[in-house]
Gaussian input, Z-matrix of N, CA and C with variables (Angstrom, degrees):
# hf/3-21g

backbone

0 1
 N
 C     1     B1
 C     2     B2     1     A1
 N     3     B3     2     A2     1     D1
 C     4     B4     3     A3     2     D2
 C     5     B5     4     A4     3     D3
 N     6     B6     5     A5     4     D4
 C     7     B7     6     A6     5     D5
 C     8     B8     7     A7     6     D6
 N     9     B9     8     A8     7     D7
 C    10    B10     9     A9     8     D8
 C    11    B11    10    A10     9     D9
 N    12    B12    11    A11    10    D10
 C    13    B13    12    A12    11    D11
 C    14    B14    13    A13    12    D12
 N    15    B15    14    A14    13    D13
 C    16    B16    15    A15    14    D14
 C    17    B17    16    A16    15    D15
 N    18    B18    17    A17    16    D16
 C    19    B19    18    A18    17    D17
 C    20    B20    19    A19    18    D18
 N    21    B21    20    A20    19    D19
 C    22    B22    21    A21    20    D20
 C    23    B23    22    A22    21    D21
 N    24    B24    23    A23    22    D22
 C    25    B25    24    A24    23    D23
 C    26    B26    25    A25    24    D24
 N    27    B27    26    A26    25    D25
 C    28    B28    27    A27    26    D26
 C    29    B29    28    A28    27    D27
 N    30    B30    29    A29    28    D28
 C    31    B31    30    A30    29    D29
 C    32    B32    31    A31    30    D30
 N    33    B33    32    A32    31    D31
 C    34    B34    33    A33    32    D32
 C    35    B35    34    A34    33    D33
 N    36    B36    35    A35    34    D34
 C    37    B37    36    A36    35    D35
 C    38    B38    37    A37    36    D36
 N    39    B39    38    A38    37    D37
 C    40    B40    39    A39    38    D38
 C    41    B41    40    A40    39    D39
 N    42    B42    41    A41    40    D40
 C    43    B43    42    A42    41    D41
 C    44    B44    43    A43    42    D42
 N    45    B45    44    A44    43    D43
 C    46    B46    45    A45    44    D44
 C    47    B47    46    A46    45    D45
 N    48    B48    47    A47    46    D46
 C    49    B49    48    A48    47    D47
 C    50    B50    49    A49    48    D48
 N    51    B51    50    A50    49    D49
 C    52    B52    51    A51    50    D50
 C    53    B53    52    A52    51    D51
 N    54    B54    53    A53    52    D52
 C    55    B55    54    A54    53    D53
 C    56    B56    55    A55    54    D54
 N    57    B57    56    A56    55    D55
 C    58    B58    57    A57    56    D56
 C    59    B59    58    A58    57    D57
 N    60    B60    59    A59    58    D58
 C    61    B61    60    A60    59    D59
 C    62    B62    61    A61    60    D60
 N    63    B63    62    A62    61    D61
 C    64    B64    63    A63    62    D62
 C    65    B65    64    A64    63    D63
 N    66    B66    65    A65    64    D64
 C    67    B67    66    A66    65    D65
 C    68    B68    67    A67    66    D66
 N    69    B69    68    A68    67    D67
 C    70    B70    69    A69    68    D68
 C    71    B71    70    A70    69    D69
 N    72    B72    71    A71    70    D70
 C    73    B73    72    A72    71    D71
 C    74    B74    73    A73    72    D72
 N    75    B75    74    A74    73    D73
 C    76    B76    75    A75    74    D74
 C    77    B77    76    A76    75    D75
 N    78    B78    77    A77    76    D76
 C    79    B79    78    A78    77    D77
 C    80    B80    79    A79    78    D78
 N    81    B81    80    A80    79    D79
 C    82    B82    81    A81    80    D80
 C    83    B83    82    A82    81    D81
 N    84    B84    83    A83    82    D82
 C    85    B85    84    A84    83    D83
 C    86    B86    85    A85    84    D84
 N    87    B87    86    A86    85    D85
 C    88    B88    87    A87    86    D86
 C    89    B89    88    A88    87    D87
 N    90    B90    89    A89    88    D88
 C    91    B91    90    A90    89    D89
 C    92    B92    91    A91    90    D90
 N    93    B93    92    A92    91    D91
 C    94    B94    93    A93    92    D92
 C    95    B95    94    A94    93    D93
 N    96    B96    95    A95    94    D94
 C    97    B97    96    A96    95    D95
 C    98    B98    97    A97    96    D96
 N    99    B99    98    A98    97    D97
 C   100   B100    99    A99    98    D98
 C   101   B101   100   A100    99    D99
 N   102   B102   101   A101   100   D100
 C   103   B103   102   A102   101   D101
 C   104   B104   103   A103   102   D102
 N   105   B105   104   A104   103   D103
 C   106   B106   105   A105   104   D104
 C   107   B107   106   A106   105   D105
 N   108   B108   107   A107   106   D106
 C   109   B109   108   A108   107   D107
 C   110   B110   109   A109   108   D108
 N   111   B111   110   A110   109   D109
 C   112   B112   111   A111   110   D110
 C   113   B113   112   A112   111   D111
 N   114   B114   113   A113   112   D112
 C   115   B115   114   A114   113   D113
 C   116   B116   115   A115   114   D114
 N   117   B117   116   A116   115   D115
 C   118   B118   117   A117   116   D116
 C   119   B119   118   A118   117   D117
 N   120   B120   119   A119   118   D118
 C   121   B121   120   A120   119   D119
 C   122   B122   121   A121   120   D120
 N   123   B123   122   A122   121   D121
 C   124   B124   123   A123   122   D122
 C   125   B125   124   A124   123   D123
 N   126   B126   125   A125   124   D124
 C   127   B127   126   A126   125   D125
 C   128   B128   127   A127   126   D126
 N   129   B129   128   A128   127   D127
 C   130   B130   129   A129   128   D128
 C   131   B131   130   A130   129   D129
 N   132   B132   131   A131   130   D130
 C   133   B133   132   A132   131   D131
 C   134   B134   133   A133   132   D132
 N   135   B135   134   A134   133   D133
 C   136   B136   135   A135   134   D134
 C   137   B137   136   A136   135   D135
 N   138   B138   137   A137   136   D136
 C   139   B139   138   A138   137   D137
 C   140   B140   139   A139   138   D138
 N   141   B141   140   A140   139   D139
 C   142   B142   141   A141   140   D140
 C   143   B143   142   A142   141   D141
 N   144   B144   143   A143   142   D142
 C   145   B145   144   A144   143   D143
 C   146   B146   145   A145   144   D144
 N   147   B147   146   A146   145   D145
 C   148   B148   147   A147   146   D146
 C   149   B149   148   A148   147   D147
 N   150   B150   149   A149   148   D148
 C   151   B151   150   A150   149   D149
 C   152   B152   151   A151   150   D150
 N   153   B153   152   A152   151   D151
 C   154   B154   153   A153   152   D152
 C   155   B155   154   A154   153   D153
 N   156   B156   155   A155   154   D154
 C   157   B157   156   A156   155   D155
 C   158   B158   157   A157   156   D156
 N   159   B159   158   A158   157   D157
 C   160   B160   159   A159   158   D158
 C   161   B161   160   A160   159   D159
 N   162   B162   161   A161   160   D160
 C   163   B163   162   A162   161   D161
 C   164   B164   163   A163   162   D162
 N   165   B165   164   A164   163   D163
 C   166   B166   165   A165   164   D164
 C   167   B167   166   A166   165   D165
 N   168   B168   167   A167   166   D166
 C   169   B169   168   A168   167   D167
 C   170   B170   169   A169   168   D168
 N   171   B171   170   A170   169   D169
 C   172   B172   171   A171   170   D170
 C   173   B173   172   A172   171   D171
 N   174   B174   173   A173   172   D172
 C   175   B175   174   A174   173   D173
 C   176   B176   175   A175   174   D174
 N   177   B177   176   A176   175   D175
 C   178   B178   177   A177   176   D176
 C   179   B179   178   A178   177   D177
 N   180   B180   179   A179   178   D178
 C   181   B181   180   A180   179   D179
 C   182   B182   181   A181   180   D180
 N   183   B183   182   A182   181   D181
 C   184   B184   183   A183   182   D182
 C   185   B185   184   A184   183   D183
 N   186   B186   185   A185   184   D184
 C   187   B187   186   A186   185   D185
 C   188   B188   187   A187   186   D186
 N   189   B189   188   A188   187   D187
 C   190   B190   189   A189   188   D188
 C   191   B191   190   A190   189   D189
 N   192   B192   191   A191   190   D190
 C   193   B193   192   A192   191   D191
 C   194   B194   193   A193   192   D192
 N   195   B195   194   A194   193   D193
 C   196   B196   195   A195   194   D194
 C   197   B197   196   A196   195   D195
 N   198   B198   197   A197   196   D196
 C   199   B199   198   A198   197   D197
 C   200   B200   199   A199   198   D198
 N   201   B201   200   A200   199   D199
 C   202   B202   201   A201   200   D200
 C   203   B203   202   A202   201   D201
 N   204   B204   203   A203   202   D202
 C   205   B205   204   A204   203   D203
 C   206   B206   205   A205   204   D204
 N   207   B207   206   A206   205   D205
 C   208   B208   207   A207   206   D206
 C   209   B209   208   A208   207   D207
 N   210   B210   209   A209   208   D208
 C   211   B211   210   A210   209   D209
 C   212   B212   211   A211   210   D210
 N   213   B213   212   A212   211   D211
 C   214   B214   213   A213   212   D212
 C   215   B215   214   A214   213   D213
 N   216   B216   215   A215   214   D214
 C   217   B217   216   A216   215   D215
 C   218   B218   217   A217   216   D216
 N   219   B219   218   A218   217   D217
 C   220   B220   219   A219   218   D218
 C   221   B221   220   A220   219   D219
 N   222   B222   221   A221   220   D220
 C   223   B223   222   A222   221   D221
 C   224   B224   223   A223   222   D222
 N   225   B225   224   A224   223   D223
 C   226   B226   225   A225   224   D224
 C   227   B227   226   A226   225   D225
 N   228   B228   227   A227   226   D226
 C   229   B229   228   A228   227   D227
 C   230   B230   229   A229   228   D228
 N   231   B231   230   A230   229   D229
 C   232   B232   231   A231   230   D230
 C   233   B233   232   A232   231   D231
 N   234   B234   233   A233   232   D232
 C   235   B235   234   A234   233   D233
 C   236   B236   235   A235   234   D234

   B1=1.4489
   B2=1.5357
   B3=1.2603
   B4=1.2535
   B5=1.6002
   B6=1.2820
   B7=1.4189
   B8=1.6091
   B9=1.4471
   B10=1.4169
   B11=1.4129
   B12=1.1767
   B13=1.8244
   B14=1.8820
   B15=1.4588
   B16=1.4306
   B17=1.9345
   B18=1.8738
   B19=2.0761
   B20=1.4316
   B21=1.1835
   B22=2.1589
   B23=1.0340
   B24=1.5366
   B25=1.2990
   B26=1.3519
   B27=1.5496
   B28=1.4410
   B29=1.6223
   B30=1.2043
   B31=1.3431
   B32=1.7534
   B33=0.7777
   B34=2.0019
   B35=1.0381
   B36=2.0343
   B37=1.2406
   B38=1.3324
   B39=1.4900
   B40=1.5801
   B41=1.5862
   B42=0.9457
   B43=1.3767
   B44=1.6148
   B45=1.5786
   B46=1.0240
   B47=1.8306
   B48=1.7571
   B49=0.6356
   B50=2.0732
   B51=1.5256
   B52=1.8017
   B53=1.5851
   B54=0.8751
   B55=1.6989
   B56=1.6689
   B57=1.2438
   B58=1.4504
   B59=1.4710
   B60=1.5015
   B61=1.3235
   B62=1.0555
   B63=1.2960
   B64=1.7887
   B65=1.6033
   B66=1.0653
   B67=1.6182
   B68=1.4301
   B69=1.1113
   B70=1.9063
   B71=1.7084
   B72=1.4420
   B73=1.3994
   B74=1.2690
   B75=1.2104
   B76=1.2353
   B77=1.3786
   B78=1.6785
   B79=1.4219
   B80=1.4649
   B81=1.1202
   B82=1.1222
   B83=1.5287
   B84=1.0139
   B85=1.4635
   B86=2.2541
   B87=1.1184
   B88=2.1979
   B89=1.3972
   B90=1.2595
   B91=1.3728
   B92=1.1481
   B93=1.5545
   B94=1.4110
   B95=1.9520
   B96=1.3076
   B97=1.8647
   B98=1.3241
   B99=1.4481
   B100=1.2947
   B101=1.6323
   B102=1.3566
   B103=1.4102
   B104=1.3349
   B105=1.5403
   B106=1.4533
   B107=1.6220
   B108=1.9428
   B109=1.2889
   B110=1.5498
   B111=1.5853
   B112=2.0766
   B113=1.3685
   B114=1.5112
   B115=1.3775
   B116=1.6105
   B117=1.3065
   B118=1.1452
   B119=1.3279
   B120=1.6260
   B121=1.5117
   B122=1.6338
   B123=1.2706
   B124=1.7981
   B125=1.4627
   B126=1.8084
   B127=1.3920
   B128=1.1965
   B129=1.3353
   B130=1.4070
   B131=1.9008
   B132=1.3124
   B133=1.3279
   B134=1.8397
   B135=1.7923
   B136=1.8795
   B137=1.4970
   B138=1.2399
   B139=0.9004
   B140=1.1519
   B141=1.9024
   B142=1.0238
   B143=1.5927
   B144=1.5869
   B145=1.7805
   B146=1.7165
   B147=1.6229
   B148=1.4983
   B149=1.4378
   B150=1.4911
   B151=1.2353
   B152=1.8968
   B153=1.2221
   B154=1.5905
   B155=1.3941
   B156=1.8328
   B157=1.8077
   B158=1.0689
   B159=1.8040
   B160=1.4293
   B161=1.3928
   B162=1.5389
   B163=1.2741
   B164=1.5737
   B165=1.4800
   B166=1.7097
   B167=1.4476
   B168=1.4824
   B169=1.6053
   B170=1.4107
   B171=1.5498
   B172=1.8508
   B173=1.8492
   B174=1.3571
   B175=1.1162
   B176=1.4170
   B177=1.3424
   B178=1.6910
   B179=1.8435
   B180=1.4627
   B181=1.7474
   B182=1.3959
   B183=1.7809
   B184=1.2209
   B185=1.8434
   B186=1.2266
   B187=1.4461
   B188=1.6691
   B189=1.0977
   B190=1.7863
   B191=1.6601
   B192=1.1207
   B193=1.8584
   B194=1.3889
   B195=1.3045
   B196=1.4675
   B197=1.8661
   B198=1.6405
   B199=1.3664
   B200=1.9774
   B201=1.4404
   B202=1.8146
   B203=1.7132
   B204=1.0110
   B205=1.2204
   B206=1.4981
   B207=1.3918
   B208=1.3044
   B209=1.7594
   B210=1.1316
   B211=1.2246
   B212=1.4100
   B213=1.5665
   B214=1.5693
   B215=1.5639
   B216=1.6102
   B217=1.5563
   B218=1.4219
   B219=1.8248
   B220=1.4434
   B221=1.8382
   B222=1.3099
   B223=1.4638
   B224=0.8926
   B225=1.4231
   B226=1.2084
   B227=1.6900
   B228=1.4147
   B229=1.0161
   B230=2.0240
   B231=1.0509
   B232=1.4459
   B233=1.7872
   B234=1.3274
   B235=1.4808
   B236=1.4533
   A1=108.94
   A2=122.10
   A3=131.59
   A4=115.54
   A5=127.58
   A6=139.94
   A7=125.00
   A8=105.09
   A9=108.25
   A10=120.78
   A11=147.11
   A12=139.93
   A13=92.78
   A14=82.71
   A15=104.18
   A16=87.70
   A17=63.97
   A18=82.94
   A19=105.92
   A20=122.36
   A21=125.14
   A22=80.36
   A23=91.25
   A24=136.60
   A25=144.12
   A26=111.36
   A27=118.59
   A28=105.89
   A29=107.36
   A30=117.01
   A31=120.93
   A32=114.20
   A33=134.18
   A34=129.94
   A35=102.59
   A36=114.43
   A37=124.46
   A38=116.77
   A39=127.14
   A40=95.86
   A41=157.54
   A42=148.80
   A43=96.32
   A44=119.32
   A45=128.65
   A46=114.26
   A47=101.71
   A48=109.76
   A49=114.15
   A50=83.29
   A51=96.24
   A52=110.78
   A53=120.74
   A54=107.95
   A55=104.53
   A56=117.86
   A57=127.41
   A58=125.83
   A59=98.29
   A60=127.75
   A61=112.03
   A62=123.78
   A63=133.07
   A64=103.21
   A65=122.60
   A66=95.67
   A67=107.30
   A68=107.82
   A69=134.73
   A70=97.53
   A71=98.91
   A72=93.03
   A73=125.52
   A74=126.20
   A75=136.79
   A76=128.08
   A77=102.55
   A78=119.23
   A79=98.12
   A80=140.54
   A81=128.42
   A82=139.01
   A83=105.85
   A84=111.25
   A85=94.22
   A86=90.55
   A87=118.04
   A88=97.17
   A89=115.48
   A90=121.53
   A91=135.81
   A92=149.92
   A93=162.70
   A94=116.24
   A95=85.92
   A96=87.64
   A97=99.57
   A98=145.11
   A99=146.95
   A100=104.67
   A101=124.39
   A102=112.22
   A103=114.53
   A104=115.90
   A105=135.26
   A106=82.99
   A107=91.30
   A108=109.78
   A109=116.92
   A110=103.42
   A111=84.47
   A112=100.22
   A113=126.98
   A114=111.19
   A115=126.64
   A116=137.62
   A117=120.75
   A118=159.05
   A119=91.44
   A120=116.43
   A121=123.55
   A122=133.79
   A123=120.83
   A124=90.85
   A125=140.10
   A126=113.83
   A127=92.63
   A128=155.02
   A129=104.44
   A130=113.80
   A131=111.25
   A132=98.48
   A133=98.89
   A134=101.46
   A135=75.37
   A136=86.18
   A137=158.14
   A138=130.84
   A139=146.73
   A140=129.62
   A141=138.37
   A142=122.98
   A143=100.72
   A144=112.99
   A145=92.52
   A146=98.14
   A147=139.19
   A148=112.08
   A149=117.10
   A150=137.56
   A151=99.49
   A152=114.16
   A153=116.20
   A154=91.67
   A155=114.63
   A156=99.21
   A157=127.77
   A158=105.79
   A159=122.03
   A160=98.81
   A161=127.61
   A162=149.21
   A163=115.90
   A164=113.18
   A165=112.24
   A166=83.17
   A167=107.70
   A168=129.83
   A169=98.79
   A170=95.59
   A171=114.75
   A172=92.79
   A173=124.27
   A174=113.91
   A175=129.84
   A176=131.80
   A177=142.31
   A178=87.36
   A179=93.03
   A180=103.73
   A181=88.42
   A182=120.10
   A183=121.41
   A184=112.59
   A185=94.09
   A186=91.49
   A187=126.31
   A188=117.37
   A189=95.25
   A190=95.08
   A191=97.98
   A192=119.72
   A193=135.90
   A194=125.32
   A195=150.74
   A196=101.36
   A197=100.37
   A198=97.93
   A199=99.22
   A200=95.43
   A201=90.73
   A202=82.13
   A203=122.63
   A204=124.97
   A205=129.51
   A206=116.50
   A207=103.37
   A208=121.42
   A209=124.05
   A210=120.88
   A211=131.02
   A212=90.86
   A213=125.80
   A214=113.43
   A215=82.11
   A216=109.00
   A217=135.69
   A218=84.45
   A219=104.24
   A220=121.73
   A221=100.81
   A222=89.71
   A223=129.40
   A224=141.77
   A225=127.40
   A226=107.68
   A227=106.30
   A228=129.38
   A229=127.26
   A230=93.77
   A231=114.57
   A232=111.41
   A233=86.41
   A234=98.80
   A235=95.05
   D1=148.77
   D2=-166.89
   D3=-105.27
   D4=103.09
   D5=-176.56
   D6=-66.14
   D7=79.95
   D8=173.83
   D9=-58.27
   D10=135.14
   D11=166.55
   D12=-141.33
   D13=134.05
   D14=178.66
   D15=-135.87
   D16=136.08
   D17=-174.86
   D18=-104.80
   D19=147.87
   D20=-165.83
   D21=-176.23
   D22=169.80
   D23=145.12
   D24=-138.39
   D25=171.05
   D26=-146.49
   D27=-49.58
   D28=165.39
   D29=-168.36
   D30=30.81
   D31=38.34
   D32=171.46
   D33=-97.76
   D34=72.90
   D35=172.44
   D36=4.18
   D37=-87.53
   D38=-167.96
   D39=-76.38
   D40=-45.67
   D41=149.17
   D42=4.17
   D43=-69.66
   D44=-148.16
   D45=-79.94
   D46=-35.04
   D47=-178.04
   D48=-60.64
   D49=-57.45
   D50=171.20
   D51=-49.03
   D52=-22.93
   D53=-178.86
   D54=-93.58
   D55=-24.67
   D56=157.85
   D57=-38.87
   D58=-44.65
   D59=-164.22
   D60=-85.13
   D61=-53.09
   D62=168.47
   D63=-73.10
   D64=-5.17
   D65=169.57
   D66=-119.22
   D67=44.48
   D68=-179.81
   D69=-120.49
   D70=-38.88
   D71=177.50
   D72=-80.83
   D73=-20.35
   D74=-166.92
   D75=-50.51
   D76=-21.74
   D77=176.42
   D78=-76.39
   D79=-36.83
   D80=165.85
   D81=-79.33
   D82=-15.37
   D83=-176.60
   D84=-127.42
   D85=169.04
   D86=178.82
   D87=-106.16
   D88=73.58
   D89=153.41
   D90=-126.58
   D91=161.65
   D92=152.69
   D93=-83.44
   D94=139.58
   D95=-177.35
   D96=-114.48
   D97=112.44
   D98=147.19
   D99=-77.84
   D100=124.06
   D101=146.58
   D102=-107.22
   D103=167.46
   D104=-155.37
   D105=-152.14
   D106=118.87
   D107=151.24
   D108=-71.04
   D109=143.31
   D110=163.98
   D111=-116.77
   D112=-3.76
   D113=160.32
   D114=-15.93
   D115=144.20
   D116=-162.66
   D117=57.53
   D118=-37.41
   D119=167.50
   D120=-60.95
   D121=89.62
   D122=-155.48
   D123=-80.80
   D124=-24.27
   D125=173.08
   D126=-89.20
   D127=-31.33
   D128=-175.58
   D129=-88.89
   D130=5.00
   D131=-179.38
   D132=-72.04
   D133=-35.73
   D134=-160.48
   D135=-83.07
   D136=-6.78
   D137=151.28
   D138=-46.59
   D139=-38.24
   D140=158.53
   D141=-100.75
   D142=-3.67
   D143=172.30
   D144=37.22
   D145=-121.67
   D146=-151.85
   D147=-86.58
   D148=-15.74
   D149=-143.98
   D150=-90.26
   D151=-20.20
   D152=-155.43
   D153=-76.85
   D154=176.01
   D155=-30.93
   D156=-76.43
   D157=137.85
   D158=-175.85
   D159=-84.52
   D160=149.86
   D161=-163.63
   D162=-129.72
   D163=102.24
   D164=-168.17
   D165=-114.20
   D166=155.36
   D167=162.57
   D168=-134.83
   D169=117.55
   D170=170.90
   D171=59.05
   D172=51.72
   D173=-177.85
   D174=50.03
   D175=24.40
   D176=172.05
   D177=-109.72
   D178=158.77
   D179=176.50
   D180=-76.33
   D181=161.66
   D182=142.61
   D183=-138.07
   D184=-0.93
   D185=179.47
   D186=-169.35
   D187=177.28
   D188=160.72
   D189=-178.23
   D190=169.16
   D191=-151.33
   D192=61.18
   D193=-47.94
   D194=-167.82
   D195=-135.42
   D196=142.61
   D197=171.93
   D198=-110.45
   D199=144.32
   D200=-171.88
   D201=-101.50
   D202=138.08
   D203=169.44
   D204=-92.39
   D205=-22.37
   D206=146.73
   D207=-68.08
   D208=-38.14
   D209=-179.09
   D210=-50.76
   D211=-42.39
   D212=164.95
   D213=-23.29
   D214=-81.73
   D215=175.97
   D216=-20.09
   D217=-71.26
   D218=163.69
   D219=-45.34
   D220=-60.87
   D221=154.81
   D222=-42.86
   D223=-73.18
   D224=-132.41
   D225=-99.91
   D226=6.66
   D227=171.46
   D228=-86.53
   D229=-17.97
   D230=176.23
   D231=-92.18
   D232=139.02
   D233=-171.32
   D234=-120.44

């Protein structure tokens, strides 16, 4: 199974929306959703600052702000 983690924070509109979004997909694709606050976190804040939500598959980046769901797919669909 393939390990989605999208990194946000608290109260983050599109944060919310994107995790909405990937677990819409789920019927289609074999995946897991971990999210990761970075509240607090000072490496991952300057790491993901402004940028959330950031979108990892199996720990590689694949995205951030908006989830495209065909794009998605294609990812997470490739072996």
């Amino acid at each position: 199974m393939r390990e989605v983690t999208i990194y946000s924070r608290s109260g983050c509109h599109l944060c919310e929306v994107a995790h909405q979004a990937l677990e819409g997909l789920q019927s289609q694709a074999d995946f897991s959703i971990t999210q990761v606050l970075i509240d607090g976190n000072s490496e991952l804040i300057e790491k993901y600052g402004e940028q959330v939500p950031v979108i990892h598959i199996d720990g590689k980046p694949h995205d951030y702000f908006r989830v495209d769901p065909e794009r998605f797919l294609a990812a997470i669909n490739q072996r």
